[in-house]
N, C-alpha and C positions, 0 to 999 in steps of 0.2 A: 678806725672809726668804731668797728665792734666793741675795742676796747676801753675805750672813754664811755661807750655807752654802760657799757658793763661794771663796766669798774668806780665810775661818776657819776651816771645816771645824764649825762650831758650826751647830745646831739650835735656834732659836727661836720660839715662839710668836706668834702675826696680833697679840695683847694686848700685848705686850713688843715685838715690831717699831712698833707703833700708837705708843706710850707712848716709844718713840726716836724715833721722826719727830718727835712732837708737842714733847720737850723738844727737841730741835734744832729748831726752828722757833721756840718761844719766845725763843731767848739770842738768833737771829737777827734777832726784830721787837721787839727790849727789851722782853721782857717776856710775860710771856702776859697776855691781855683785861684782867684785872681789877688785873694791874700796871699796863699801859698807860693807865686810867683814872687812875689813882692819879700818875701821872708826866705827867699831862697837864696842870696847871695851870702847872706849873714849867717844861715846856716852852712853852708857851706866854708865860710872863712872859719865857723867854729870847728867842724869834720877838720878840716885839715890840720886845725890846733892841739884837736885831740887824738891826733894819730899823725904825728911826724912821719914826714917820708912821703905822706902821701900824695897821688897827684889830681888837681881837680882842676877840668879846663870849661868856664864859661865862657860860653860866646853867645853874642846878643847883636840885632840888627844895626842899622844907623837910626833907626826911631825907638833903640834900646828897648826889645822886645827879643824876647825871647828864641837861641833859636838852636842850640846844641850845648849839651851836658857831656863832659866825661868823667868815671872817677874811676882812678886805680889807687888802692889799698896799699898799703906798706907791706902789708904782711903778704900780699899778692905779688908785687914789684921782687921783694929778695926774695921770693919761695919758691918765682919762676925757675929758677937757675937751676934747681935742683929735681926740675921738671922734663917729660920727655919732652924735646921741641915740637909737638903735634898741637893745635891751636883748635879748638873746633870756632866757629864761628855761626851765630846765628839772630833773629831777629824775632819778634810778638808786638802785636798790639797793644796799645796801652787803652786804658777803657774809661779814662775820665772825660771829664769836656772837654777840652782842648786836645782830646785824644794822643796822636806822637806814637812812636815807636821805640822799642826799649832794644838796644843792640846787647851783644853780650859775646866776651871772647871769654876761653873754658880750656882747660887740660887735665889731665888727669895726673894727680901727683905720683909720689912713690910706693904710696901703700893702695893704689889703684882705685882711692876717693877722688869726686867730683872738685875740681880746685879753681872758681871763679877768679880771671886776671881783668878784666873790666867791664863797665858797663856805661853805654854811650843812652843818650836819650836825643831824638831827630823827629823832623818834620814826616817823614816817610821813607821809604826804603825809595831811594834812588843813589845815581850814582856817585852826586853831594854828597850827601849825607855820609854812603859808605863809605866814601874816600875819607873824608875829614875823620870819622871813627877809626880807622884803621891806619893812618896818620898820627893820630895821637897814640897808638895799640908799638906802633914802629917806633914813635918816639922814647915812649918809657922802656917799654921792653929790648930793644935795640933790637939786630940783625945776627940771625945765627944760619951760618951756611946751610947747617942740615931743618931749617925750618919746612914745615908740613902745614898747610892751613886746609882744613876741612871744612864742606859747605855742601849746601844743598846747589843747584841750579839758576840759580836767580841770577839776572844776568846784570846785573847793580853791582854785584858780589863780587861777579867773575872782572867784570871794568875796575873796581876798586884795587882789586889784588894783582891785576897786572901794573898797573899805577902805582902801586902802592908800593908792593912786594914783589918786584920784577923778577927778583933772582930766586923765590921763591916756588918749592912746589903745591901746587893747588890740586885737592883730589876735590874729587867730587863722592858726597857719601851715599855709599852703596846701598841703603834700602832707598832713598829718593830715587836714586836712579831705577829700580828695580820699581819701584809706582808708578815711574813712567814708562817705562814696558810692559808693566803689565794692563795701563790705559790704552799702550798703540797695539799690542795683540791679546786682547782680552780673551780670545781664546785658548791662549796657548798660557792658562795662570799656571798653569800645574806644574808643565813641564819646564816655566822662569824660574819656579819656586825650588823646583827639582834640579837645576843644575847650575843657576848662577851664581849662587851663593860660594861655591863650590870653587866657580873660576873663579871669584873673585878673591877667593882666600888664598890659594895656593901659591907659594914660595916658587917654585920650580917650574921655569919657563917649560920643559918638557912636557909635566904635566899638564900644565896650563892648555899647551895645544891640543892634548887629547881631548878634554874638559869643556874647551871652546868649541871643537871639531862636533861633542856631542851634543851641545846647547843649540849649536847654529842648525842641528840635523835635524833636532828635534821642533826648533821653532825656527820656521824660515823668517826670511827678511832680518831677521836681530843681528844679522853677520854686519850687517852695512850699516848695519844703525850705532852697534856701538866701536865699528871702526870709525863711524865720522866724531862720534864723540871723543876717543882717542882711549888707546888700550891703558893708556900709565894713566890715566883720570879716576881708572875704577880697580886696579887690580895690586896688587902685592908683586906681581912678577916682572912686572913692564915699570913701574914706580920709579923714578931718579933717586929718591930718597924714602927714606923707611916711613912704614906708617903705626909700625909697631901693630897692637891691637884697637887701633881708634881709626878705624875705616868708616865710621859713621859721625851721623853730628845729635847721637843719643843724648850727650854729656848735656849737650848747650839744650836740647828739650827736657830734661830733666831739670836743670837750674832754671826754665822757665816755667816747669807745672809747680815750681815750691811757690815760685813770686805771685802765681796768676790770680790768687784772693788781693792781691796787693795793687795790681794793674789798674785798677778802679780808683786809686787814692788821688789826691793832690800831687801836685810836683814834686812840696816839700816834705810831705807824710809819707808819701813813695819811696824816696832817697831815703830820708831814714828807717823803714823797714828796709830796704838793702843794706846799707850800714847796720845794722841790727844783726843779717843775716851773714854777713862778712865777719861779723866780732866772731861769731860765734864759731866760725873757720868751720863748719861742717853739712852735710845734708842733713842731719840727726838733729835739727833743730827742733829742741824740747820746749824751751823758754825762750822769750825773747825778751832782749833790755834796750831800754830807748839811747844810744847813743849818744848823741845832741839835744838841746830842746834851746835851739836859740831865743 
């Protein structure tokens, strides 16, 4: 408004400035919401065209509405292989109208860069939603004995991956867990901070119990809390399967602070900044190129 006045000498109303933002914002993310729905399938059969291999699963109600996205990448699918089997797994809000949740499974490659393997888009984090994501994550990527999937607590997450990935080990990552100890003994921050990191890291069941023996001494009640949660959920020593150095789900909060200016967009302008962000196979993302433009 200040700026029409200033710059035109014209006088316009907060409704009419509102209603110019907003059509300048649509021609910019092709589309407003319920265009961008509409120009999603077509974009999407072009992504696939222009990147063989890849995999893209829509699914949509019995009143053909909208209701689960998945896409894995080609360069994702064959790169896994050459990946540690550790998975991190995690979820964010998405922030347009029609709001949704943006899923996302994450590993860390060879040279110990962030290496995006999918990205689902869902109604909300429930146990639908999880399962069909992680469903489709099983399908592409197939079944590796020594598989590791890392999560925070969410208990959608944990029903998904028994479902899902039975034979699977499921950690649970170790700073969440350590925010939730330090909400149930908010007195004892110092002394969580000071020794559980510690167990949590350590190789050697021996040490481990000295390490436990001094956490539990120093902050009571945490003995019972994190035996009901279960000692191989958080530790390197008790583990059935390695967890290498991705004891947390850091990776998958990192690939979601790059997208989070992105989270606001359309369905379709959304997708393609992740396709944008996938071309470019890095966190180092300097430039971006549009992909598609159905």
């Amino acid at each position: 408004m200040d700026d029409m006045k200033h710059k035109f000498g014209v006088d316009i109303s907060y409704s009419i400035a509102w209603r110019g933002r907003e059509y300048a914002y649509d021609n910019l993310r092709l589309g407003t919401p319920e265009q961008s729905y509409k120009l999603l399938p077509g974009y999407l059969h072009m992504l696939m065209d222009t990147n063989p291999g890849s995999v893209v699963n829509l699914e949509v109600s019995d009143g053909n509405k909208f209701q689960y996205l998945f896409i894995a990448f080609a360069a994702s699918i064959h790169g896994f292989s050459y990946c540690r089997p550790v998975i991190s797994i995690d979820a964010t809000h998405l922030k347009g109208k029609y709001i949704g949740v943006l899923f996302t499974a994450v590993c860390h490659d060879a040279n110990q860069q962030i290496f995006p393997l999918a990205f689902g888009v869902g109604d909300s984090e429930n146990d639908a939603s999880w399962s069909w994501f992680l469903g489709r994550v099983k399908s592409v990527f197939g079944v590796n004995p020594a598989l590791v999937i890392v999560s925070n607590r969410h208990r959608s997450i944990n029903n998904a991956v028994q479902e899902v990935f039975p034979q699977a080990f499921h950690g649970i990552c170790m700073y969440h867990l350590l925010n939730n100890l330090k909400t149930k003994f908010r007195n004892k921050t110092k002394e969580l901070e000071q020794h559980y990191i510690r167990t949590a890291k350590t190789y050697n069941l021996q040490d481990f119990h000295v390490l436990f023996y001094t956490l539990c001494s120093a902050v009571p009640g945490v003995k019972e809390y994190l035996e009901a949660v279960g000692l191989d959920m958080w530790t390197r020593s008790h583990a059935p399967s390695r967890w290498y150095n991705i004891m947390t789900t850091n990776i998958s909060e990192s690939l979601n602070a790059v997208l989070v200016k992105f989270r606001e967009l359309p369905i379709t302008a959304f997708v393609n900044e992740i396709g944008c962000f996938a071309k470019n196979g890095s966190m180092n993302v300097v430039q971006r190129q549009v992909v598609v433009l159905a």
